[in-house]
C-alpha positions in Angstrom: 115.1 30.5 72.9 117.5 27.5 73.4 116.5 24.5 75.1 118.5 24.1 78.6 121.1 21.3 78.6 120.3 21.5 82.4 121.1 17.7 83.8 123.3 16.4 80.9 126.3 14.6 81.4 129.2 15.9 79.7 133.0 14.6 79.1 135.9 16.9 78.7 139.3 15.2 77.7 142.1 17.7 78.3 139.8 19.7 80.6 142.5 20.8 83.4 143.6 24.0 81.0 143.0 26.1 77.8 140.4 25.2 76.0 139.0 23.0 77.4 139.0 24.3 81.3 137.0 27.0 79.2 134.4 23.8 77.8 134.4 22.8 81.2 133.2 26.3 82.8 130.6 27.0 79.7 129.4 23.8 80.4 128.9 23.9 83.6 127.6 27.3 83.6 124.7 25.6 81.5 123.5 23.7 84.0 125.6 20.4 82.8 127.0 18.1 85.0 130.8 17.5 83.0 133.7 14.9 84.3 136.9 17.0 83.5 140.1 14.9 82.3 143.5 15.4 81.8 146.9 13.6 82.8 148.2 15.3 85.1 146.1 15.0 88.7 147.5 18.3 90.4 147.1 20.3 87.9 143.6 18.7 87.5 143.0 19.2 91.1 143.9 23.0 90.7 141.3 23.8 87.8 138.3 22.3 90.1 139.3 24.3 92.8 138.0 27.6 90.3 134.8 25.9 89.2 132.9 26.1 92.6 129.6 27.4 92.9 128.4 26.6 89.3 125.1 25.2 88.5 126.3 22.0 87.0 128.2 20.0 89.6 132.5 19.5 88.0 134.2 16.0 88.5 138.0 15.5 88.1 139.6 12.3 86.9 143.0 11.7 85.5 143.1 9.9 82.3 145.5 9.4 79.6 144.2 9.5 76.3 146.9 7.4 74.6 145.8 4.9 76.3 142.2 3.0 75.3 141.7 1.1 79.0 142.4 4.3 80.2 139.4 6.0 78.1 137.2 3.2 78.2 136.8 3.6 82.4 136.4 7.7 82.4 133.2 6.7 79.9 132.3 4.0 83.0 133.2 6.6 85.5 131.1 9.8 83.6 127.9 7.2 83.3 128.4 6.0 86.8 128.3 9.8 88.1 125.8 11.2 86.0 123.8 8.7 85.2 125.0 8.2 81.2 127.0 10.4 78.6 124.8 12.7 76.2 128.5 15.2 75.4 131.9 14.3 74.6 134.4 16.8 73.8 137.0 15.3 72.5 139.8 18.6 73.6 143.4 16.7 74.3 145.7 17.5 72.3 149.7 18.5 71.9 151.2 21.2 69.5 155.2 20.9 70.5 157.3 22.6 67.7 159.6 20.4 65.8 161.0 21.8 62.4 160.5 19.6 59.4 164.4 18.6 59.1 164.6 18.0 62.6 161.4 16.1 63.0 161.8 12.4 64.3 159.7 9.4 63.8 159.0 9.7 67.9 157.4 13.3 66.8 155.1 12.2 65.0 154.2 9.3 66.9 153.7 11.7 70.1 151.3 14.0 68.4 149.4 11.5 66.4 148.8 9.6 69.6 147.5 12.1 71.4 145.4 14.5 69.2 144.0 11.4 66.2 144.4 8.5 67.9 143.0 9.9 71.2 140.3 11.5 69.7 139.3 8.1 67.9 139.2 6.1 70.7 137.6 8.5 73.1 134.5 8.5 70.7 134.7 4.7 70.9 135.0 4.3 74.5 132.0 6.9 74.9 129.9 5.5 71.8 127.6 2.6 74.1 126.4 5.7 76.4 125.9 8.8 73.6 123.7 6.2 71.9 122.0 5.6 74.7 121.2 8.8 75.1 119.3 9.5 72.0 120.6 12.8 71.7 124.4 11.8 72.0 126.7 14.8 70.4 131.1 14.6 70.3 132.6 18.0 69.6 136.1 17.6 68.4 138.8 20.8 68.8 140.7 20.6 66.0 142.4 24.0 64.8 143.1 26.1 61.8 146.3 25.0 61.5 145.9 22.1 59.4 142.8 21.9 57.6 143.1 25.6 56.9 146.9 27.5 57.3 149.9 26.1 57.5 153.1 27.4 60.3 156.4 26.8 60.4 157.3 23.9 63.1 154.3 22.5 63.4 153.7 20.4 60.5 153.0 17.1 62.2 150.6 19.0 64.3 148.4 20.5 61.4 149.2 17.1 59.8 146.8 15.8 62.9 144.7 18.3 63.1 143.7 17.8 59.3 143.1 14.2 60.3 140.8 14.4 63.0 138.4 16.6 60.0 138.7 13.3 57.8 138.2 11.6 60.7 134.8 12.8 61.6 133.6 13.5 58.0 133.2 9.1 58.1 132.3 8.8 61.4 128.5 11.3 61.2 127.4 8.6 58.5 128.5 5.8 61.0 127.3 7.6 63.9 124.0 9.0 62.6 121.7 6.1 62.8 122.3 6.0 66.5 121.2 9.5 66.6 125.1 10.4 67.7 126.3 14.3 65.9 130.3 14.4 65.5 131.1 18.6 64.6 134.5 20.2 64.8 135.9 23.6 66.1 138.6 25.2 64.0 140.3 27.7 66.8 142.0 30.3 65.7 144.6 32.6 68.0 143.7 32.1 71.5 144.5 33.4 75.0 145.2 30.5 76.8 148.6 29.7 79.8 150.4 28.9 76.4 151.1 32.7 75.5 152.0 33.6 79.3 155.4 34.9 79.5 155.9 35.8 75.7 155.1 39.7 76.5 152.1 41.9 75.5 154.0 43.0 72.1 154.1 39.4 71.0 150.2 39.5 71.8 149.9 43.0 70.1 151.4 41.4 67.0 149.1 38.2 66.7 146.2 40.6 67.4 147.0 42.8 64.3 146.7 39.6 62.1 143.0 39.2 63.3 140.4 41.1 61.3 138.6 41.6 64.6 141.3 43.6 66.5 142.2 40.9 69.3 143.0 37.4 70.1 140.0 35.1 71.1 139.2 34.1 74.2 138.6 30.0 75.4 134.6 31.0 75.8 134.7 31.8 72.5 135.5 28.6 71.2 134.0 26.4 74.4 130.3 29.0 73.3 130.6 27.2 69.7 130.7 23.3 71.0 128.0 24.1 73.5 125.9 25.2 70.4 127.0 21.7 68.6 125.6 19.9 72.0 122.3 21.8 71.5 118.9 20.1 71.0 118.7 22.7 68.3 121.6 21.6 66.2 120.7 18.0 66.3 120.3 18.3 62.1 124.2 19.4 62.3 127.0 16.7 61.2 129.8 16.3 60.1 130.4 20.1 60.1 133.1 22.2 61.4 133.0 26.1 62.6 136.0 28.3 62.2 135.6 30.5 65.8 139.1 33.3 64.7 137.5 36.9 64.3 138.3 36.4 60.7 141.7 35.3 61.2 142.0 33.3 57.6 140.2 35.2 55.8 142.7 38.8 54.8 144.8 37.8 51.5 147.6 39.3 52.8 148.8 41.6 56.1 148.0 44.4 52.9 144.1 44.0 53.2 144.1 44.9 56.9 146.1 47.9 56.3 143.5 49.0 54.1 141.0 49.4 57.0 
């Protein structure tokens, strides 16, 4: 049996949708009490409205996380709500499409912005409070794409998403002696608003590249950072946890044929 994270105040950048709406509701669900964030207030607004009636009490604030004043009050705000910080997931992040040839030095500054640079100061502007807590953990959603497989178009987006893994392979030896964890999760094909509209043989398609038979669902990855924020995996750093259905692992479209 698990020990309850019942009570624990939890941050969730780019909580309004995805991913991390799904972070937000598995969180919550738990017992914690999470401060959801994203940039856009309405659409903010509309995720709370869904999370009613959950045992950990949902906060909304809009915060940009290009912008470090901006990060540094939502870690005031969280501590000032719930009494401190003990989880950050650090969830913003972009993936536009922008071919290699066609890519401009704006691109790359847009991306890197939001999904490195955002996650590195978000840990900072958190860091006084997760130490404080003495059981401080920062889950980071990073991807496959990247550190893993490559597509077509999003280059400067896997290019990101690799850095964030370098970034928090240094920062569990800086963050360890203040009893502060720092793990990754490595999504693989998810259901999230993104896919709406691209039609159920588009989903059928990405579905038969997945060992397990279908696309994952935002609980799925949102179950694995709840594990990370565990008492249980306090000995965990460092890490990160590919959550697919076996996405990377077939050689070729050949070795699911075979089954």
């Amino acid at each position: 049996m698990f020990n309850s994270i019942e009570g624990r105040s939890v941050v969730v950048t780019g909580g309004s949708k995805g991913i991390g709406l799904g972070m937000v509701r598995v969180f919550a669900r738990a017992g914690a009490n999470v401060l959801m964030t994203a940039r856009d207030a309405l659409t903010l607004e509309r995720a709370a409205e869904g999370l009613n009636g959950l045992p950990g009490a949902v906060s909304t604030l809009q915060v940009d996380v290009t912008n470090p004043d901006s990060l540094a009050g939502m870690a005031e705000v969280a501590a000032e709500r719930h009494g401190g910080i003990d989880v950050l997931c650090a969830n913003a992040g972009i993936f536009p499409s922008k071919r290699l040839g066609e890519m401009t030095s704006e691109d790359m500054d847009s991306v890197f912005g939001v999904n490195v640079k955002g996650t590195i100061h978000a840990v900072q502007a958190c860091m006084p409070w997760l130490e404080t807590s003495g059981r401080g953990r920062v889950v980071v959603t990073s991807s496959i794409t990247g550190p893993v497989t490559g597509y077509p178009g999003w280059s400067h987006y896997g290019a990101s998403k690799a850095a964030q893994m370098g970034f928090i392979r240094t920062a569990a030896i800086e963050l360890a002696p203040k009893r502060i964890t720092i793990n990754a999760v490595l999504p693989g094909n998810v259901i999230t608003e993104g896919l709406d509209g691209l039609g159920q043989e588009y989903l059928d398609q990405m579905a038969s590249s997945v060992p397990a038979g279908s696309l994952g669902s935002v609980e799925d990855i949102a179950n694995a950072a709840l594990f990370f924020a565990l008492d249980e995996a306090a000995y965990i750093t460092g890490q990160s946890l590919i959550v697919d259905g076996g996405q990377v692992l077939p050689e070729s479209a050949m070795a699911l044929g075979e089954l």
